[in-house]
RODRENLUM-39068 format. One record per residue (C-alpha): residue in three letters; residue number from 1; x, y, z. Coordinates in nm, 3 decimals. Example, Ala and Ser with C-alpha at 12.3 -4.5 7.8 and 13.67 -1.06 7.14 Angstrom:
> ALA_1_1.230_-0.450_0.780
> SER_2_1.367_-0.106_0.714
END
This chain:
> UNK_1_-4.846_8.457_14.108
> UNK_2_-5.219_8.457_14.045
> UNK_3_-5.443_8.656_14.237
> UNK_4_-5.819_8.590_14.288
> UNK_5_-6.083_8.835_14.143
> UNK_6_-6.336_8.902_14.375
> UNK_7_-6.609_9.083_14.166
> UNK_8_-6.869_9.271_14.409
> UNK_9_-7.250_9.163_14.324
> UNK_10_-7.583_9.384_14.392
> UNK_11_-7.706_9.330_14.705
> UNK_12_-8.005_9.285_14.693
> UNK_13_-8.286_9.521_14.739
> UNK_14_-8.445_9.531_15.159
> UNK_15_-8.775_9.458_15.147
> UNK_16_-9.014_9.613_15.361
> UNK_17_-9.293_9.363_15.545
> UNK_18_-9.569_9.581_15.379
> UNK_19_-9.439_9.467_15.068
> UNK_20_-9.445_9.092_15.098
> UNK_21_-9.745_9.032_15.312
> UNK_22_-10.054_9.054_15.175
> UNK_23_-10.266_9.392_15.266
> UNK_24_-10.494_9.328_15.602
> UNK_25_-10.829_9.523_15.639
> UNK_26_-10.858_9.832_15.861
> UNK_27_-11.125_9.967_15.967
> UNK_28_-11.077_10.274_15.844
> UNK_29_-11.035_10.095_15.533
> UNK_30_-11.392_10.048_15.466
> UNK_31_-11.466_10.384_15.418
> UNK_32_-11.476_10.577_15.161
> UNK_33_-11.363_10.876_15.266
> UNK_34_-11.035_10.711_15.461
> UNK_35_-10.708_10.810_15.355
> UNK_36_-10.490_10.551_15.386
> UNK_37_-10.162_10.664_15.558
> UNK_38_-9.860_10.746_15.362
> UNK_39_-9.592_10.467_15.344
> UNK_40_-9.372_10.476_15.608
> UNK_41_-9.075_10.291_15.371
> UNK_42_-8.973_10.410_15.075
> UNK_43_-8.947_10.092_14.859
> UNK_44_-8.607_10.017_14.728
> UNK_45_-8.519_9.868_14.361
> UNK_46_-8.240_9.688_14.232
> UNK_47_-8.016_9.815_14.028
> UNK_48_-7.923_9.684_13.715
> UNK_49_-7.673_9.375_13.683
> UNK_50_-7.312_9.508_13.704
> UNK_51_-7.119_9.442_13.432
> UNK_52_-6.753_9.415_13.448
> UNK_53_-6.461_9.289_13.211
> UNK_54_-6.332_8.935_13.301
> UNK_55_-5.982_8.836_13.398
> UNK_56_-5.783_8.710_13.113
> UNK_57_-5.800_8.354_13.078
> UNK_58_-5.515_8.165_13.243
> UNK_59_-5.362_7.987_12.911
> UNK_60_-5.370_8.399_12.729
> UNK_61_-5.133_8.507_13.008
> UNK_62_-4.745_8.479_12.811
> UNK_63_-4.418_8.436_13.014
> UNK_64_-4.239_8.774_13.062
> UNK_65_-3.954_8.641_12.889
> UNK_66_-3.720_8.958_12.910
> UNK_67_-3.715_8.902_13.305
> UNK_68_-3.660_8.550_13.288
> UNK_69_-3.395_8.545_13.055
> UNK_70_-3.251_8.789_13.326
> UNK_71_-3.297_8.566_13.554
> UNK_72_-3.135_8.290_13.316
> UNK_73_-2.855_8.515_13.268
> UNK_74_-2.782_8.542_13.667
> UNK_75_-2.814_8.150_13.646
> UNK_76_-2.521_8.132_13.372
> UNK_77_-2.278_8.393_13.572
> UNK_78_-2.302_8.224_13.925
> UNK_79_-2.260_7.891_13.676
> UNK_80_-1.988_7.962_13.532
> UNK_81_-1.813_8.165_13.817
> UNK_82_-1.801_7.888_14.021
> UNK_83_-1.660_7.671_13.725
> UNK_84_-1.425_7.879_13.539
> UNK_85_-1.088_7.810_13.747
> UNK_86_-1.093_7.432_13.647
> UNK_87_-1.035_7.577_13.238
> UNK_88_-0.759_7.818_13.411
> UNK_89_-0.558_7.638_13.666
> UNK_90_-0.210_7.646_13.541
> UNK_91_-0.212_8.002_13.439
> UNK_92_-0.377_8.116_13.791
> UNK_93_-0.124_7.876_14.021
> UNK_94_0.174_8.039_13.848
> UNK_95_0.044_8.361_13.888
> UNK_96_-0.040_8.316_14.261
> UNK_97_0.284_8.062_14.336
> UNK_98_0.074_7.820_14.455
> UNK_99_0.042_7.446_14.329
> UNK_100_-0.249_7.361_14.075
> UNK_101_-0.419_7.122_14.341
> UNK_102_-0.409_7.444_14.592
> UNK_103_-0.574_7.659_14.274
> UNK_104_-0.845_7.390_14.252
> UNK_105_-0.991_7.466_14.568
> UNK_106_-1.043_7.847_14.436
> UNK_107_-1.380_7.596_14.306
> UNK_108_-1.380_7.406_14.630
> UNK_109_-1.435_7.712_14.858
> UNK_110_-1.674_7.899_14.650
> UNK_111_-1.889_7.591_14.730
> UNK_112_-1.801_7.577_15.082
> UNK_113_-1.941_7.958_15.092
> UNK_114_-2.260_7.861_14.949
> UNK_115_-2.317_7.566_15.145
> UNK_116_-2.267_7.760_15.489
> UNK_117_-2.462_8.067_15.463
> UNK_118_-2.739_7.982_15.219
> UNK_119_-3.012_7.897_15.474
> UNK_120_-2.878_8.140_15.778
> UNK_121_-2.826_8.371_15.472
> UNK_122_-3.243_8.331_15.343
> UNK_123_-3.368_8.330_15.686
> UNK_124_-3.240_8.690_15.746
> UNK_125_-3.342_8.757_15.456
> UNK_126_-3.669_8.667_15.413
> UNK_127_-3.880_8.960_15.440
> UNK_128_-3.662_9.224_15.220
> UNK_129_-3.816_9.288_14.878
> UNK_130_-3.699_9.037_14.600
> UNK_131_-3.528_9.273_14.388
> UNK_132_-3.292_9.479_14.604
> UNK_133_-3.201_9.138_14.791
> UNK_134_-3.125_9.002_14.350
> UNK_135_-2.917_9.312_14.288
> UNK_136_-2.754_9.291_14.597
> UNK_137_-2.677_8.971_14.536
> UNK_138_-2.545_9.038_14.154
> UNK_139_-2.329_9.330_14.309
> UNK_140_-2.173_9.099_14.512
> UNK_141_-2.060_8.847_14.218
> UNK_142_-1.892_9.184_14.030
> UNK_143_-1.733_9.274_14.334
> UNK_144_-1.607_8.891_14.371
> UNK_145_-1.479_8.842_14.043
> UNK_146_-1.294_9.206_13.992
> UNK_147_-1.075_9.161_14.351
> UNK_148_-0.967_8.822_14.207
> UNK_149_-0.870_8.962_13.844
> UNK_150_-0.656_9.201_14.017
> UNK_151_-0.537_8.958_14.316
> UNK_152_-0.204_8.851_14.296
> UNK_153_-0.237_8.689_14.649
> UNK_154_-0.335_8.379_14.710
> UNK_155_-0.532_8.443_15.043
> UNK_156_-0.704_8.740_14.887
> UNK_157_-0.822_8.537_14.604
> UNK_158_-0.951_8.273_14.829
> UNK_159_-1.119_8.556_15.006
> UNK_160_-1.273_8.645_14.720
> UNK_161_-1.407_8.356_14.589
> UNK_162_-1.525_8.254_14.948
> UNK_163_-1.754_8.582_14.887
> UNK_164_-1.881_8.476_14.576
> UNK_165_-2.023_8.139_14.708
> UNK_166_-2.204_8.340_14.978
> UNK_167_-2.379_8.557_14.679
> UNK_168_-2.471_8.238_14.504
> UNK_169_-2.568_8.087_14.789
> UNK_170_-2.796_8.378_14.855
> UNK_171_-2.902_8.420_14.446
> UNK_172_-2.988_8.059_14.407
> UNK_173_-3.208_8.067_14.720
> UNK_174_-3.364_8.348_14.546
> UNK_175_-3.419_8.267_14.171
> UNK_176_-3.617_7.984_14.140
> UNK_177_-3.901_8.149_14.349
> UNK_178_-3.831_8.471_14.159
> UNK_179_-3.931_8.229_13.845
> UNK_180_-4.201_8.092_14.007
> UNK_181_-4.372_8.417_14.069
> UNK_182_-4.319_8.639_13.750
> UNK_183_-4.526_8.361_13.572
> UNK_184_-4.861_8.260_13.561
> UNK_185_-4.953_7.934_13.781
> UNK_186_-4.985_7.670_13.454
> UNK_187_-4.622_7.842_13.338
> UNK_188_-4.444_7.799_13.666
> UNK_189_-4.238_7.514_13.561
> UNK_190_-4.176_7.640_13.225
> UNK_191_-4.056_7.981_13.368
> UNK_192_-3.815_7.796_13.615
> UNK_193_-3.703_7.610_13.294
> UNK_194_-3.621_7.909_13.112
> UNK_195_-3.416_8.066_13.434
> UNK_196_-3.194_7.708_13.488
> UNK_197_-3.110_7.735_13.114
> UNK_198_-2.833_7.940_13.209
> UNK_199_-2.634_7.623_13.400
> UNK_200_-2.605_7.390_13.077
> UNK_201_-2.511_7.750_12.911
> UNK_202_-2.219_7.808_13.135
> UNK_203_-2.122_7.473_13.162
> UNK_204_-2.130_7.334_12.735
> UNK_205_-2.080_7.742_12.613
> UNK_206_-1.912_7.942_12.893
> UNK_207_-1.624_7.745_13.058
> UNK_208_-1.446_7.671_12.692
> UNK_209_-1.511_8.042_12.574
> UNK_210_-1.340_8.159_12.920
> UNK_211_-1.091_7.901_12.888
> UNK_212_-0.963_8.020_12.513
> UNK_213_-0.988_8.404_12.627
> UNK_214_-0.758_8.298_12.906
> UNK_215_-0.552_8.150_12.690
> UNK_216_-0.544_8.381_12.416
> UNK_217_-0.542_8.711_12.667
> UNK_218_-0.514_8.602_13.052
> UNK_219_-0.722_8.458_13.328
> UNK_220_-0.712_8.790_13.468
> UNK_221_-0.904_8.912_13.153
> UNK_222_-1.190_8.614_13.175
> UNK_223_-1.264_8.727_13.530
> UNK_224_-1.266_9.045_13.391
> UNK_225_-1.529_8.970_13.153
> UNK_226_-1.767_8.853_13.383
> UNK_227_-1.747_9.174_13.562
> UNK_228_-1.871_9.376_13.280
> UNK_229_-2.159_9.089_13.231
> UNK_230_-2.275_9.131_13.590
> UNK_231_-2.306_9.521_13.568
> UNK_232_-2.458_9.469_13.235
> UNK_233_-2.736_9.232_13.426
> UNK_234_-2.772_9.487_13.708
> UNK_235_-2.875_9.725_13.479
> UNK_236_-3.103_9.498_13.295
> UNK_237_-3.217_9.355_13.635
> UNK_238_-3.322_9.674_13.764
> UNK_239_-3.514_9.807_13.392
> UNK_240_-3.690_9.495_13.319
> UNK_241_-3.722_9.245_13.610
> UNK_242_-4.046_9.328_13.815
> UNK_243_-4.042_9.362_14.171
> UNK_244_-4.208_9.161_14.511
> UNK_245_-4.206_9.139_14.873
> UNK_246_-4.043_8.942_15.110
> UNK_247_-4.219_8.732_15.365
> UNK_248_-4.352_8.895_15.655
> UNK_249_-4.177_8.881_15.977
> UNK_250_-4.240_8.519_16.163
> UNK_251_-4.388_8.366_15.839
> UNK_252_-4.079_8.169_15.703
> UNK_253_-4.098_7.890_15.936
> UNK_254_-3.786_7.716_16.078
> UNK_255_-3.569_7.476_15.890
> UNK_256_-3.634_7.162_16.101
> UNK_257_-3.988_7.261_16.063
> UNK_258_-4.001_7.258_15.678
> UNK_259_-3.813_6.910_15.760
> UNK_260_-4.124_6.772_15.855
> UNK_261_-4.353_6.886_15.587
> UNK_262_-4.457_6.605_15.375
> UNK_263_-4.245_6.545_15.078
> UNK_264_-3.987_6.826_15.162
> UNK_265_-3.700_6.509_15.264
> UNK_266_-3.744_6.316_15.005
> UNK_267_-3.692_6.565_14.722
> UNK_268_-3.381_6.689_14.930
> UNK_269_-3.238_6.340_14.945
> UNK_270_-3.261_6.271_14.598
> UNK_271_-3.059_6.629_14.495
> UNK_272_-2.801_6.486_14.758
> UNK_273_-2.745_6.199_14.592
> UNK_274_-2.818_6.285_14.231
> UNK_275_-2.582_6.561_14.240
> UNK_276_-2.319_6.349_14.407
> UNK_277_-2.301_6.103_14.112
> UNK_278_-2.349_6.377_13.843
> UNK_279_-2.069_6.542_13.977
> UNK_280_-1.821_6.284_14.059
> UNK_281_-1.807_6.168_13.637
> UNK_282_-1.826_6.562_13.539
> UNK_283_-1.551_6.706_13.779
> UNK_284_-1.312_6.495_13.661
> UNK_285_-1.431_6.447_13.264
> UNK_286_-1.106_6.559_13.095
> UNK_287_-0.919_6.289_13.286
> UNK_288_-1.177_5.986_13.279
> UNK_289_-1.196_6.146_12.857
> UNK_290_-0.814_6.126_12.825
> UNK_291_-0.827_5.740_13.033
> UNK_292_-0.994_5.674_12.708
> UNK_293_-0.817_5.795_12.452
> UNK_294_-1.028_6.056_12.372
> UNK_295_-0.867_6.368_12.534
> UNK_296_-0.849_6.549_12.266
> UNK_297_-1.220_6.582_12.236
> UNK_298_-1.314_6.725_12.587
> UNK_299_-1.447_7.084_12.454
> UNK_300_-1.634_6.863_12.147
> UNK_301_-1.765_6.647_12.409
> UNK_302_-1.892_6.932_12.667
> UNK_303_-2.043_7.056_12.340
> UNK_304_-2.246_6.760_12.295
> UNK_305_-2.340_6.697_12.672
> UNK_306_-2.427_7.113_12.696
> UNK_307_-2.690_7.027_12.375
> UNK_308_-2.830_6.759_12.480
> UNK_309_-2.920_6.978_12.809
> UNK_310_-3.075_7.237_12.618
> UNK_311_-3.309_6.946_12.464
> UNK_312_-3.380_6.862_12.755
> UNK_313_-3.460_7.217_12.973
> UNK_314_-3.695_7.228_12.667
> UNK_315_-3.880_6.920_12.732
> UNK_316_-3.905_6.952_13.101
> UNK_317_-4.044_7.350_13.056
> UNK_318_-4.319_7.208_12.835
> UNK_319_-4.453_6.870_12.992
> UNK_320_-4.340_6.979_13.408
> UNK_321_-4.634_7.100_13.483
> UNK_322_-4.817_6.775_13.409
> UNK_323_-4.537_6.533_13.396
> UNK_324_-4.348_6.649_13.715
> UNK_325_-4.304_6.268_13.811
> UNK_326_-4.284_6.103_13.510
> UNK_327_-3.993_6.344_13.408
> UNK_328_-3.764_6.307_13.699
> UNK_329_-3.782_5.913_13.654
> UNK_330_-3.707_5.973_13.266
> UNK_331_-3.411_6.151_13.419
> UNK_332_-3.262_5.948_13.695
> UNK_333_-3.319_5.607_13.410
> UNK_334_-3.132_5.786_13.143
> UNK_335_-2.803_5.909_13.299
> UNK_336_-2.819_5.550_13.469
> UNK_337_-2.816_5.431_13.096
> UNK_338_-2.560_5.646_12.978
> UNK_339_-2.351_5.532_13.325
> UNK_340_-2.397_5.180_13.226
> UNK_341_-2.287_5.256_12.887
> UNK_342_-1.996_5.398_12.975
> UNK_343_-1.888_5.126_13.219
> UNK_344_-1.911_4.874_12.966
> UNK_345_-1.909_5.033_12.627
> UNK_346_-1.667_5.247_12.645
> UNK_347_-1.399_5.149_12.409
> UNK_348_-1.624_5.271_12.103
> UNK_349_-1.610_5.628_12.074
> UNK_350_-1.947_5.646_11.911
> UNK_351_-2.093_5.497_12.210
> UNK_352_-1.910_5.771_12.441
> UNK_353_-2.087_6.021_12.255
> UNK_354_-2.404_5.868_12.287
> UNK_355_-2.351_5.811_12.617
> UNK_356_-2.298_6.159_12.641
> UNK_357_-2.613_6.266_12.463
> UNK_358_-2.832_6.074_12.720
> UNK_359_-2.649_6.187_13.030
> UNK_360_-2.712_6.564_12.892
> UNK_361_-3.098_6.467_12.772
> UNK_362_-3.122_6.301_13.159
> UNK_363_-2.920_6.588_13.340
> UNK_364_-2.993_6.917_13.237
> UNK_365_-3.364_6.962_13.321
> UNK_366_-3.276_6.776_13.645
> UNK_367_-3.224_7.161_13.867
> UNK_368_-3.544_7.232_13.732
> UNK_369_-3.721_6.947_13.813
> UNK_370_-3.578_6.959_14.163
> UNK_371_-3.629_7.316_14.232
> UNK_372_-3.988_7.254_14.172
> UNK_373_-4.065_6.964_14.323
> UNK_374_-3.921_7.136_14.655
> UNK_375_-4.153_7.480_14.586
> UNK_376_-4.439_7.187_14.501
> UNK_377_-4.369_7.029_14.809
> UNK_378_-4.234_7.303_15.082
> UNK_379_-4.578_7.520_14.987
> UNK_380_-4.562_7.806_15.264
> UNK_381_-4.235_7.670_15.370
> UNK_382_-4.055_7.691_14.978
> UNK_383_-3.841_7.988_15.061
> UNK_384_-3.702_7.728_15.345
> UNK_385_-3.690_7.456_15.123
> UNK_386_-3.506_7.596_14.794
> UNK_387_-3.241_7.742_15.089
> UNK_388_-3.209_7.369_15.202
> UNK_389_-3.168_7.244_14.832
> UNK_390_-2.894_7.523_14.702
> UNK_391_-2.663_7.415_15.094
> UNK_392_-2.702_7.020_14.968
> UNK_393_-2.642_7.100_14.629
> UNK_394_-2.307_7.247_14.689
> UNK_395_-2.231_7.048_15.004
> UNK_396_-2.253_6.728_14.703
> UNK_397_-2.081_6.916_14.460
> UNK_398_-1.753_6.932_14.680
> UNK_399_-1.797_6.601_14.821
> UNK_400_-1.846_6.485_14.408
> UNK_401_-1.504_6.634_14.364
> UNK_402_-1.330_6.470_14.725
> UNK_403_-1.472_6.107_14.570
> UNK_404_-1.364_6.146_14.285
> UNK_405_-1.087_6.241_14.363
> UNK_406_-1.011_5.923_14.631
> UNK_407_-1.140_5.708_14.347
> UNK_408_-0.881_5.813_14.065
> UNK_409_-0.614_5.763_14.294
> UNK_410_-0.688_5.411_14.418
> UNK_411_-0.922_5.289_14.139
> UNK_412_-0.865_5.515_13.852
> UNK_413_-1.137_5.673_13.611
> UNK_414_-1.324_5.349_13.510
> UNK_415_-1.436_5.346_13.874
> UNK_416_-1.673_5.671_13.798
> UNK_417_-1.958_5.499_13.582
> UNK_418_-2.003_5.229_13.798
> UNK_419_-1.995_5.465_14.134
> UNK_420_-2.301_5.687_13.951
> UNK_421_-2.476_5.350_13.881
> UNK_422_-2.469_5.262_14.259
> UNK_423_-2.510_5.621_14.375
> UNK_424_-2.839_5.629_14.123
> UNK_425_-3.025_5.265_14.349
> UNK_426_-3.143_5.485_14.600
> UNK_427_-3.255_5.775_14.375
> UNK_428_-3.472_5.559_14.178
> UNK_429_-3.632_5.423_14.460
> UNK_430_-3.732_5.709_14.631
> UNK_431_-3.878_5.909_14.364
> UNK_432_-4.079_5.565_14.282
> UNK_433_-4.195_5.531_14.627
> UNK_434_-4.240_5.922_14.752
> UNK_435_-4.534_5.901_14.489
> UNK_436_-4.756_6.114_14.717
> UNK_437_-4.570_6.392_14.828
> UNK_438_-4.229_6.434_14.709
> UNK_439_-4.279_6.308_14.321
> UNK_440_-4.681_6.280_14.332
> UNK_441_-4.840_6.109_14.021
> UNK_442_-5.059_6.418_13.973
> UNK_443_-4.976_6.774_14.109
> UNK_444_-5.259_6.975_14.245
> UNK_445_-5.482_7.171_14.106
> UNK_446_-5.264_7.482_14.221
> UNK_447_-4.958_7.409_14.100
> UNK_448_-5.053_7.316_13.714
END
């Protein structure tokens, strides 16, 4: 957040009307023995200039990376949370005595919790102070994760992960305006870069580390794990991550409000939707993989996609805050190539790989883009709109994994490249026509 340096000039000295006029003849004037009368003003003089030290020039001001990689690191842990049960079904159903399919909707809930108090969640919210409302909603994710390490109920565990989608529905509200506002305005979008790192982290790093530790130890252990991660960030949180305030009272204005700002829908729409197609290939990866022969190269594969993210969180940090527009059409066009690709090219391995490599390059900037173009677009109403964009991004996250899952069983995997491809239409053509507000051609002068 930039703030505006209003340096105080001299005013200037009052002048008195015997000063400026010229003098006018009195009589007593004319003789010599008149004393004229003494001044009835003393005159006033100006001081001297006051010099002061200017602000730092915008492009000196450097990221405060040691918060934002904070920030990055609350990204990876609500990530990979939410995620971790797919690597650890068998192990957790037979634990709990519950069916795999049952276990699976450990994910499905923790998505459900998001998606339902996110906006009621950051409307009640709004006006406490960023960093107790971030802590709070850390402590809540440690909390989450120990009851189901030590649940052997099924309900319980449920519970529990229910709880956990209502603290990242609450943190992801939060962190991309947290970003927004440790950074200097022409960093924005590179500081909301460096704090959605953390999602191609979890997903290409985290969910095959906690998958072989719950192999080689026990699911309990990898929920475990994350415990002692999340009181590790509250710590670093709470030395290192600088604090704000809140909104005041009446100034977030109502959801169907923000609705109606200019550009606010069609960024929402296209998370919807490019979400929904995104996830209905990536929920289901190891199957549509092993459909092709090539199940034995899942982890190698995540590997690949999680790099090519990385790449591409890069690219988007550097050129968002000029390119904002160009970028999210570079994205929706290249996992639309990589779907094609897969649909038809899929019987070469090689081609699956770089398939793969484009759907990461096209994905993994893609929160960040979004995220920003809804603070670009919501203005005074962002708080509203990033609470809007977390609920749709996990209400198409668990409808990704409901069609996909109707698809497998009465299509099979090869429908899932051409369902992104027909999900991706309407994408493109928003973000081509919203080319004023939404995705403008040039951001203002504010924002870069």
């Amino acid at each position: 957040m930039t703030t505006t340096d209003h340096t105080p000039t001299a005013a200037p000295a009052t002048t008195h009307p015997a000063t400026t006029h010229p003098a006018t003849t009195h009589p007593a004037a004319t003789h010599p023995t008149a004393v004229r009368p003494a001044p009835t003003h003393t005159p006033t003089t100006t001081p001297p200039p006051t010099t002061t030290t200017p602000p730092p020039e915008p492009h000196a001001q450097k990221l405060p990376l040691a918060g934002l990689l904070a920030l990055a690191t609350a990204v990876f842990i609500t990530s990979l949370t939410e995620t971790l049960p797919a690597g650890l079904l068998p192990a957790m159903s037979a634990d709990l005595g519950v069916s795999e399919s049952a276990t699976g909707q450990t994910v499905t809930i923790y998505a459900a919790g998001t998606a339902l108090t996110a906006i009621p969640l950051t409307a009640a919210t709004a006006g406490w102070r960023r960093k107790r409302l971030l802590l709070m909603a850390m402590a809540g994710f440690a909390a989450a994760n120990t009851v189901t390490a030590v649940s052997g109920n099924y309900t319980l565990t449920m519970a529990a992960r229910f709880i956990a989608g209502v603290a990242a529905g609450l943190a992801w509200a939060l962190l991309a305006g947290y970003a927004r506002r440790m950074a200097p305005v022409h960093l924005q979008g590179k500081a909301i870069a460096i704090a959605m790192a953390g999602i191609p982290v979890a997903l290409s790093l985290g969910v095959p580390a906690g998958t072989y530790l719950g192999k080689l130890l026990s699911w309990q252990v990898a929920f475990l794990v994350m415990t002692g991660l999340t009181v590790g960030l509250l710590a670093w949180i709470a030395a290192l991550v600088p604090d704000y305030p809140g909104r005041p009272r009446g100034a977030t204005p109502p959801m169907l409000r923000t609705l109606r700002v200019p550009g606010v829908t069609p960024v929402l729409f296209v998370t919807l939707v490019f979400v929904l197609a995104h996830t209905v290939l990536y929920t289901y990866i190891a199957t549509y993989l092993d459909g092709l022969g090539m199940g034995g190269s899942t982890d190698l594969v995540l590997l690949v996609f999680g790099a090519a993210s990385l790449l591409s969180i890069w690219i988007v940090g550097t050129l968002i805050h000029r390119r904002l527009r160009a970028l999210t059409l570079a994205a929706v066009l290249l996992v639309g190539v990589a779907a094609a690709v897969l649909a038809t090219l899929s019987d070469s391995p090689a081609l699956v790989y770089a398939a793969v490599t484009l759907w990461g390059l096209g994905w993994g900037g893609a929160p960040t883009l979004l995220q920003t173009a809804a603070g670009d677009a919501g203005g005074d109403a962002a708080d509203a709109a990033q609470a809007m964009l977390v609920t749709l991004w996990n209400v198409a996250m668990a409808a990704g994994g409901v069609i996909g899952g109707v698809l497998l069983g009465l299509v099979g995997t090869s429908s899932f490249p051409w369902t992104i491809l027909l999900l991706l239409v309407p994408v493109l053509l928003v973000v081509v026509i919203s080319r004023t507000h939404g995705f403008p051609a040039r951001r203002t002068a504010t924002d870069q």
